[in-house]
N, CA, C and O atoms as CSV, one atom per row, in Angstrom:
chain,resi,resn,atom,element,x,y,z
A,1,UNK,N,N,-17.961,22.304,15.800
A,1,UNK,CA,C,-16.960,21.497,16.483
A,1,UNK,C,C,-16.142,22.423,17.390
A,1,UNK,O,O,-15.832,23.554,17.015
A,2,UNK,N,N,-15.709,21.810,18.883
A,2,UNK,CA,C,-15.477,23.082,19.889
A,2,UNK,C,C,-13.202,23.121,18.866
A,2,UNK,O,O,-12.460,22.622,18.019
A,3,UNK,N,N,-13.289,23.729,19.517
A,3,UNK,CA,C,-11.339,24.211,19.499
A,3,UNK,C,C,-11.034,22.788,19.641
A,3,UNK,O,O,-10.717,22.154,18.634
A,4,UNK,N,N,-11.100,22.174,20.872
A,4,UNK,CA,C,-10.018,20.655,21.322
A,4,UNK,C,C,-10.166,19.945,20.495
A,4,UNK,O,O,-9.108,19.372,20.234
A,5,UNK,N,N,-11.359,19.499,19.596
A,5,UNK,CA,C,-11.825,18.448,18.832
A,5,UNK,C,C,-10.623,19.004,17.950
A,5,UNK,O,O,-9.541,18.435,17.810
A,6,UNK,N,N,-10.960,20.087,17.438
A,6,UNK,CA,C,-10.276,20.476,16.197
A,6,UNK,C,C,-8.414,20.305,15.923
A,6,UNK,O,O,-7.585,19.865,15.125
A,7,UNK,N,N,-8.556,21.003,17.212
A,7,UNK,CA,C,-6.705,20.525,17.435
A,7,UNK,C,C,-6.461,19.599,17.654
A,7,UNK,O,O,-5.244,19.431,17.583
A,8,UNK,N,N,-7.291,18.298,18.072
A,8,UNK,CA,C,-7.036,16.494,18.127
A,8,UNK,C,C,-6.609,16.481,16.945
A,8,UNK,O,O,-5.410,16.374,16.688
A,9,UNK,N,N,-7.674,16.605,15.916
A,9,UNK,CA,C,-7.610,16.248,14.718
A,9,UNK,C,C,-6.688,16.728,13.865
A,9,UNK,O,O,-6.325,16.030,12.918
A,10,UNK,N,N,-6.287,17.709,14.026
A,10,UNK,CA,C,-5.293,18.359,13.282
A,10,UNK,C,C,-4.052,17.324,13.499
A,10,UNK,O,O,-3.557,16.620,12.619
A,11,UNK,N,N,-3.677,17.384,14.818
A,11,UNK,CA,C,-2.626,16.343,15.607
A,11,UNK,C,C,-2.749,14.909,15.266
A,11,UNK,O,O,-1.927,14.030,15.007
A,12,UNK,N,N,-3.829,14.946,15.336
A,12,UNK,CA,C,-3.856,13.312,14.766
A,12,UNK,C,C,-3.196,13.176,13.175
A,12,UNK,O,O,-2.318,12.376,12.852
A,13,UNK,N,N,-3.752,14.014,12.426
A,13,UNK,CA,C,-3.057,14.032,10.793
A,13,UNK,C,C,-2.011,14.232,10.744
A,13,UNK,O,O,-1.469,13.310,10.136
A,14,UNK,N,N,-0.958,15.349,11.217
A,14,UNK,CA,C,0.163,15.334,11.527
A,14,UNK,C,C,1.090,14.258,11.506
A,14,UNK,O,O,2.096,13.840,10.934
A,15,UNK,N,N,-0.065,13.910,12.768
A,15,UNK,CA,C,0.872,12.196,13.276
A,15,UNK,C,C,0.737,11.349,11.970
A,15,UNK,O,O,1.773,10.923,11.459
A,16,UNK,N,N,-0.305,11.114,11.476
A,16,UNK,CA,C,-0.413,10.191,10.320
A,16,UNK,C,C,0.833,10.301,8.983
A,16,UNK,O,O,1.473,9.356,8.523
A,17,UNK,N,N,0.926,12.041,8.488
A,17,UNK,CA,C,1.724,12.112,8.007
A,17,UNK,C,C,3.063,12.271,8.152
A,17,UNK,O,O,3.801,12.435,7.180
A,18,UNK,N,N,3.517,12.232,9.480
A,18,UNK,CA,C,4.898,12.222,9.728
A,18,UNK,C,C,5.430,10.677,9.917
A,18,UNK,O,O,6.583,10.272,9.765
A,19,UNK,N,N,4.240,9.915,10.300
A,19,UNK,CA,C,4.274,7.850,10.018
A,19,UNK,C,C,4.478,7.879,8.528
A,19,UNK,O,O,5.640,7.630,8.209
A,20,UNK,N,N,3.511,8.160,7.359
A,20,UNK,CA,C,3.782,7.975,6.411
A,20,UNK,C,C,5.175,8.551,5.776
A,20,UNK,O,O,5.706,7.947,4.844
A,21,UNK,N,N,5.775,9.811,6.351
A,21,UNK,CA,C,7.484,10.194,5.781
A,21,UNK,C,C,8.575,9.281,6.488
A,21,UNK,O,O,9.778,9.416,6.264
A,22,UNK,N,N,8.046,8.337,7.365
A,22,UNK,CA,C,9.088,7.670,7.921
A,22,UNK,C,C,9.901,8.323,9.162
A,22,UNK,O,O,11.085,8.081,9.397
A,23,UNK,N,N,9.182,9.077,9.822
A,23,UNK,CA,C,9.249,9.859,10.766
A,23,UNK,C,C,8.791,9.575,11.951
A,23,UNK,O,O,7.828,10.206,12.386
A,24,UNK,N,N,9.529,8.350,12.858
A,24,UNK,CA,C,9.880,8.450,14.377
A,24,UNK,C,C,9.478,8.861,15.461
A,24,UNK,O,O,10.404,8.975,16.265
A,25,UNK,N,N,8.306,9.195,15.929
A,25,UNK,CA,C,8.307,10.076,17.443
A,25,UNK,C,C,9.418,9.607,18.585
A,25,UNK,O,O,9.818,10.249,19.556
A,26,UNK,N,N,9.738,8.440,18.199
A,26,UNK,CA,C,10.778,7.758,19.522
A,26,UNK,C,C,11.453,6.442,18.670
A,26,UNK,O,O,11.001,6.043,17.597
A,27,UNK,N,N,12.472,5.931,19.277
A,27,UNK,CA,C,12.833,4.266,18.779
A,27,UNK,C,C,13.343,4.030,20.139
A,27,UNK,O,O,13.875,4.741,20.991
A,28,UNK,N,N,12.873,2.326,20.026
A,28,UNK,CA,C,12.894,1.859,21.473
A,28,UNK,C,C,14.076,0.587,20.534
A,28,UNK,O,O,13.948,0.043,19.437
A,29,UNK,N,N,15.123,0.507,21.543
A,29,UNK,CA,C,16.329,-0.763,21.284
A,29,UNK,C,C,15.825,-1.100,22.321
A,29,UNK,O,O,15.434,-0.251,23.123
A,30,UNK,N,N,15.689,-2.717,22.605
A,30,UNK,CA,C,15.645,-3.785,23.073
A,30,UNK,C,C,17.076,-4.352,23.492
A,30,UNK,O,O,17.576,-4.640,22.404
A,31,UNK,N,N,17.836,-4.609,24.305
A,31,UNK,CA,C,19.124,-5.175,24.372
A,31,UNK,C,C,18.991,-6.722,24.782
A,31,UNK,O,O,18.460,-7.138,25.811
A,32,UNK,N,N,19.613,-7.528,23.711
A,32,UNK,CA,C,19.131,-9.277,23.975
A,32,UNK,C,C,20.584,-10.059,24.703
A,32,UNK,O,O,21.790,-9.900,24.515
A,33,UNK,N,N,19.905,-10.820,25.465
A,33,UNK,CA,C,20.646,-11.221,26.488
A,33,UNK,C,C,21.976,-11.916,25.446
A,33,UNK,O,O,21.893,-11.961,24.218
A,34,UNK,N,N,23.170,-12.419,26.249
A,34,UNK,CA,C,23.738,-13.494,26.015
A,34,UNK,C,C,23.410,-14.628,25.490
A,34,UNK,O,O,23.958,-15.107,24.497
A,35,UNK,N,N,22.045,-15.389,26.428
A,35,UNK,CA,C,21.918,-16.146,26.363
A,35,UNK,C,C,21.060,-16.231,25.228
A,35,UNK,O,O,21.025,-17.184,24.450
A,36,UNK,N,N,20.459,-15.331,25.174
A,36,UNK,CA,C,19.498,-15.471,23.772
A,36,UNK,C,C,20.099,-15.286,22.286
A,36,UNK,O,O,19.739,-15.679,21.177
A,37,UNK,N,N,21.330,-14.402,22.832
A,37,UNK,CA,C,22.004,-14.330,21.431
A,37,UNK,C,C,22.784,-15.613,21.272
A,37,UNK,O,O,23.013,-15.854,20.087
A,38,UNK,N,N,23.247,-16.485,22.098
A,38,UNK,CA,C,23.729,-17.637,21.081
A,38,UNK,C,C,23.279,-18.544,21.087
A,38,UNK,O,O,23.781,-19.624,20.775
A,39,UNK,N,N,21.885,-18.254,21.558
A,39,UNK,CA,C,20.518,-19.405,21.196
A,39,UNK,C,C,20.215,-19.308,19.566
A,39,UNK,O,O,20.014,-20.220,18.764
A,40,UNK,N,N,20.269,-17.486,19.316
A,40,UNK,CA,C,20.080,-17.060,18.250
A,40,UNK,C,C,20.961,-17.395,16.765
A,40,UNK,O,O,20.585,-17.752,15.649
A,41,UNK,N,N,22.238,-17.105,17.323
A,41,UNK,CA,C,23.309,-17.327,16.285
A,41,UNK,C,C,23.241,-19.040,16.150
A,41,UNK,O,O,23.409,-19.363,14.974
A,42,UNK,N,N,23.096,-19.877,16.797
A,42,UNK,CA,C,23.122,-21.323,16.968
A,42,UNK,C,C,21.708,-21.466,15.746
A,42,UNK,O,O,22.014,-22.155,14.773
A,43,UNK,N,N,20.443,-20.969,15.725
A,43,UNK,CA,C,19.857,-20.758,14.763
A,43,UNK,C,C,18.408,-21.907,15.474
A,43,UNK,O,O,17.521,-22.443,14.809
A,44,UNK,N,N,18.605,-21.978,16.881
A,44,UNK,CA,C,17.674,-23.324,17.276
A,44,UNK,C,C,16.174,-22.630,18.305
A,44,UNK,O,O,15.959,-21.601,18.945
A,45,UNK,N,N,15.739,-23.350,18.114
A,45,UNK,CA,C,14.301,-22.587,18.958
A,45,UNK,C,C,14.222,-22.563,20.573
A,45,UNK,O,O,14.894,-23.530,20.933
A,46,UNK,N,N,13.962,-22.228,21.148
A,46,UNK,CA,C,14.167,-22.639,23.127
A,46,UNK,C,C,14.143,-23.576,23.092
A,46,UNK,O,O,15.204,-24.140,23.361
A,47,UNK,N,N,12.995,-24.401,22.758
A,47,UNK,CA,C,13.028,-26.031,23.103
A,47,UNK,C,C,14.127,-26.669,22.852
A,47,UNK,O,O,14.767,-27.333,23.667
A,48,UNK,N,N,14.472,-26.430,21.332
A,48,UNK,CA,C,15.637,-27.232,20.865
A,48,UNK,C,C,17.048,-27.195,21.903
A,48,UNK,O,O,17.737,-28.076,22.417
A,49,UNK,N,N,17.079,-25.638,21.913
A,49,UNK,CA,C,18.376,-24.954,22.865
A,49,UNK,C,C,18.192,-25.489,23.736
A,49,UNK,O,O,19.159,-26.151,24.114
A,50,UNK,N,N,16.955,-25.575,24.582
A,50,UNK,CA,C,16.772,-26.030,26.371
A,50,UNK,C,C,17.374,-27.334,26.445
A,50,UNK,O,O,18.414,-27.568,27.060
A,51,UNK,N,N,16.601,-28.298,25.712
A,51,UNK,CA,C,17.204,-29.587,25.090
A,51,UNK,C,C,18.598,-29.595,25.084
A,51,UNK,O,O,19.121,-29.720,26.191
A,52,UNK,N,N,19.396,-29.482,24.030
A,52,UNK,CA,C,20.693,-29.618,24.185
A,52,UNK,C,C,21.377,-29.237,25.317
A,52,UNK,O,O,22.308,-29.950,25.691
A,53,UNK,N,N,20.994,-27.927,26.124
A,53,UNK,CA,C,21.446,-27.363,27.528
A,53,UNK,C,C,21.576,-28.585,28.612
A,53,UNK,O,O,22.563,-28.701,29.339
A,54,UNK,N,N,20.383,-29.544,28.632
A,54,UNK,CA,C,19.540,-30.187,29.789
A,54,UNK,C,C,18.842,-29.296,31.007
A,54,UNK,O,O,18.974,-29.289,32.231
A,55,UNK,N,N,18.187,-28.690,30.240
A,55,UNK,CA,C,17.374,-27.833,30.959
A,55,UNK,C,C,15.775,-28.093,30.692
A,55,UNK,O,O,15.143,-29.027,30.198
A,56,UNK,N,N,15.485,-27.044,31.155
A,56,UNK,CA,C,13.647,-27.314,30.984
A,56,UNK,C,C,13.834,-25.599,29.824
A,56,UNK,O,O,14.766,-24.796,29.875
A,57,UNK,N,N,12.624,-25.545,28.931
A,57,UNK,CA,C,12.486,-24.304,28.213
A,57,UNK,C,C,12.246,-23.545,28.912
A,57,UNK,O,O,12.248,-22.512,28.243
A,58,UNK,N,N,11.885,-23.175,30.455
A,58,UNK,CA,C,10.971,-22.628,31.295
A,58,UNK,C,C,12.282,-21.858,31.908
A,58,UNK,O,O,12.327,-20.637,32.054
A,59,UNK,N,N,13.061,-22.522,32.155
A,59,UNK,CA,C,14.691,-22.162,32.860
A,59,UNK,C,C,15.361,-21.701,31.888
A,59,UNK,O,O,16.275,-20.976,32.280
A,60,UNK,N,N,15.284,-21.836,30.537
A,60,UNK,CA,C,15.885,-21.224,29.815
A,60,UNK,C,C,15.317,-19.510,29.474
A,60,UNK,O,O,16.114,-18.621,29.174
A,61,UNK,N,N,14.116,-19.334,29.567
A,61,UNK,CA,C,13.417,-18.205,29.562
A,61,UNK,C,C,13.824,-17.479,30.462
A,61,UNK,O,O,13.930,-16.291,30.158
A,62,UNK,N,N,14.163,-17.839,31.734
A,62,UNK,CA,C,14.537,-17.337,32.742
A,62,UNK,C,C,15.595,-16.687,32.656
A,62,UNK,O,O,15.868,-15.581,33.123
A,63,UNK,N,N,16.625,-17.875,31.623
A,63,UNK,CA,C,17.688,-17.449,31.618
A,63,UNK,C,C,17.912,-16.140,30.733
A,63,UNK,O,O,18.648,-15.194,31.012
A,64,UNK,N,N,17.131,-16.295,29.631
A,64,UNK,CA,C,16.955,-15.395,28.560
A,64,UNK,C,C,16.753,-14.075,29.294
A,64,UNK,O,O,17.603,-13.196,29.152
A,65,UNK,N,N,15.622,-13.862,30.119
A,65,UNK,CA,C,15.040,-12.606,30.744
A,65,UNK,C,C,15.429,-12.158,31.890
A,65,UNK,O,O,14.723,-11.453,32.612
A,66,UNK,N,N,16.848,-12.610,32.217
A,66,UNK,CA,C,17.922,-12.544,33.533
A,66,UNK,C,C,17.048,-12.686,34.453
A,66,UNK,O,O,17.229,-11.790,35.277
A,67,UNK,N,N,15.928,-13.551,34.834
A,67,UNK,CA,C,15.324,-13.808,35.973
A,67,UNK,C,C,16.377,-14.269,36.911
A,67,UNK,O,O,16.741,-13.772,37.977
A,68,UNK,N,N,16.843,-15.472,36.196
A,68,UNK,CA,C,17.813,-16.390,36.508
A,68,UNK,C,C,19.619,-16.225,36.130
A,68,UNK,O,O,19.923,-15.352,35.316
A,69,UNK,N,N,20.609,-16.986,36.679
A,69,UNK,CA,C,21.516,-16.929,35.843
A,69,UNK,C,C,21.965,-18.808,35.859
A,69,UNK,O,O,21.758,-19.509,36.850
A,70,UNK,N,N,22.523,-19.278,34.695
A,70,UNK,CA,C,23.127,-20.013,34.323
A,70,UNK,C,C,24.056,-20.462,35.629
A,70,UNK,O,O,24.774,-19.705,36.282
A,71,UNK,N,N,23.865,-21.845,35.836
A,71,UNK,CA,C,24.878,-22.697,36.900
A,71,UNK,C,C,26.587,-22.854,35.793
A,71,UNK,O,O,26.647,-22.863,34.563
A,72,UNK,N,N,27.892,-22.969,36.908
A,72,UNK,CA,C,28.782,-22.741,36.022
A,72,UNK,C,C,28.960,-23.696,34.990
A,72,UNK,O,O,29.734,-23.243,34.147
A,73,UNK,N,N,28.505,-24.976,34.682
A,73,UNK,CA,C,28.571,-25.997,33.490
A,73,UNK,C,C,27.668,-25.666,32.614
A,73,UNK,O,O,27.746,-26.306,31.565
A,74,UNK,N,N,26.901,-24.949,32.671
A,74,UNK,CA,C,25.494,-24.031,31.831
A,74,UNK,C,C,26.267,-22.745,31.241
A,74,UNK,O,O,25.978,-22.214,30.169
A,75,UNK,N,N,27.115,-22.402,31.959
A,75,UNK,CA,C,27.751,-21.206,31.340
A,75,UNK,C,C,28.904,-21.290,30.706
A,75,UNK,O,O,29.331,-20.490,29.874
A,76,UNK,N,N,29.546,-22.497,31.189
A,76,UNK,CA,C,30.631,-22.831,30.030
A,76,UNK,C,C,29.867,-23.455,28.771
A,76,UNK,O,O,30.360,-23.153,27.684
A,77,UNK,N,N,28.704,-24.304,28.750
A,77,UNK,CA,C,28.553,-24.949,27.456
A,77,UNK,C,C,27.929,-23.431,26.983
A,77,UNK,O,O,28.310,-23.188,25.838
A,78,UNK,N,N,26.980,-22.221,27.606
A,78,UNK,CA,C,26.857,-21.129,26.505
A,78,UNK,C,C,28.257,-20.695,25.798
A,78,UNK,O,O,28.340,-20.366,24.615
A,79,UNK,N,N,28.860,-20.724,26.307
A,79,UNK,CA,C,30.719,-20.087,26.256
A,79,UNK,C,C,30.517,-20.623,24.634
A,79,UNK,O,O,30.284,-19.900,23.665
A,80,UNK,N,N,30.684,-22.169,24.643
A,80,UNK,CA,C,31.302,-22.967,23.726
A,80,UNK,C,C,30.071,-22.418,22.476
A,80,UNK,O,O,30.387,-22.168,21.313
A,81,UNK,N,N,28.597,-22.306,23.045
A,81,UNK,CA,C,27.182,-21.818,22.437
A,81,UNK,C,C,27.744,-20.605,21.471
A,81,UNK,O,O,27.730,-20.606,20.240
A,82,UNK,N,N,28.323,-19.400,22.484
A,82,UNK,CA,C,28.579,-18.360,21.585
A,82,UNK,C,C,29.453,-18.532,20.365
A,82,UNK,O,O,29.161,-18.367,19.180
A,83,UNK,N,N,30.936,-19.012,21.089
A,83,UNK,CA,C,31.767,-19.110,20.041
A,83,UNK,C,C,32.079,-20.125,19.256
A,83,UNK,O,O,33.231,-20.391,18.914
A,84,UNK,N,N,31.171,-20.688,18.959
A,84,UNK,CA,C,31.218,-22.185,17.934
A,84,UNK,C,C,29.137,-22.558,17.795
A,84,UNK,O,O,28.512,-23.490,18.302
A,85,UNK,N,N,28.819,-21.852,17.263
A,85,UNK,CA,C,27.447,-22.152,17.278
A,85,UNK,C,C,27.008,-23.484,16.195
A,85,UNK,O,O,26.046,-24.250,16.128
A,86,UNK,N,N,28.043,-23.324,15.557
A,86,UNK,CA,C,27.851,-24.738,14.450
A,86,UNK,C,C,27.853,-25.981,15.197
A,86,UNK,O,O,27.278,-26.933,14.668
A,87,UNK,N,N,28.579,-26.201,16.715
A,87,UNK,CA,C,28.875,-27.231,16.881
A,87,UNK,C,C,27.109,-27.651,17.770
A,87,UNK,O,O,26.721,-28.813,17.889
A,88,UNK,N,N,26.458,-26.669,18.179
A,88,UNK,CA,C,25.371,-26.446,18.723
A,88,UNK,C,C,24.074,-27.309,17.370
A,88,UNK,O,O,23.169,-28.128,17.532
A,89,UNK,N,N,24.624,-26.582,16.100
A,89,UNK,CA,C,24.060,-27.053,15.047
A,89,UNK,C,C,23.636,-28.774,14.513
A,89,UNK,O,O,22.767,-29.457,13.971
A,90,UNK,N,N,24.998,-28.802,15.148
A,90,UNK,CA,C,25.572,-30.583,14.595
A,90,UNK,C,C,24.642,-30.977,15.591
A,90,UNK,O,O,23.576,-31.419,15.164
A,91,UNK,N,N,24.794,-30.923,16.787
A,91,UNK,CA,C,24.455,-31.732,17.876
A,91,UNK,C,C,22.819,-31.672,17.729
A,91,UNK,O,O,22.138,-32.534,18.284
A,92,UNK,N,N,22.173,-30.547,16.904
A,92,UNK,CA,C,20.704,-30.806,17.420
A,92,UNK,C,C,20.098,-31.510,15.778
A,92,UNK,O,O,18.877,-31.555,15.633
A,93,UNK,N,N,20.943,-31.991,14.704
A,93,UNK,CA,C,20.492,-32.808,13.780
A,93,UNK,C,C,20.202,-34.835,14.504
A,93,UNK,O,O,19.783,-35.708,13.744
């Protein structure tokens, strides 16, 4: 077996055992929108959320993935979304 093979392999085990100690090469954070977080805290699925919004799920994705931003009556009912998510709750029984 030439040298490179050998040092793959070595590297490769390494790697295996530094996965198995719980050992990191990197951590990636994700930062979630607004809008997804009080889709989230509200506890409802896009559809449901899009729904109550009067939106389409498609615009809400948008909204989620800052394609888009929220018209201002879309951004006051997230307002009310964030800080009262129960009332988000009631409304989609």
């Amino acid at each position: 077996m030439d040298k490179e093979m050998e040092q793959f392999q070595n590297d490769l085990l390494e790697s295996v055992r530094q996965m198995k100690g719980g050992k990191a090469a990197r951590e990636t954070h994700v930062d979630i929108s607004p809008v997804a977080e009080a889709r989230y805290r509200a506890g409802l699925s896009q559809s449901q959320f899009a729904a109550l919004m009067g939106v389409s799920p498609r615009t809400l994705q948008d909204w989620e993935q800052g394609r888009r931003t929220p018209s201002g009556a879309a951004q006051t009912l997230l307002r009310v979304a964030e800080k009262h998510p129960e009332v988000l709750r009631e409304l989609a029984l």
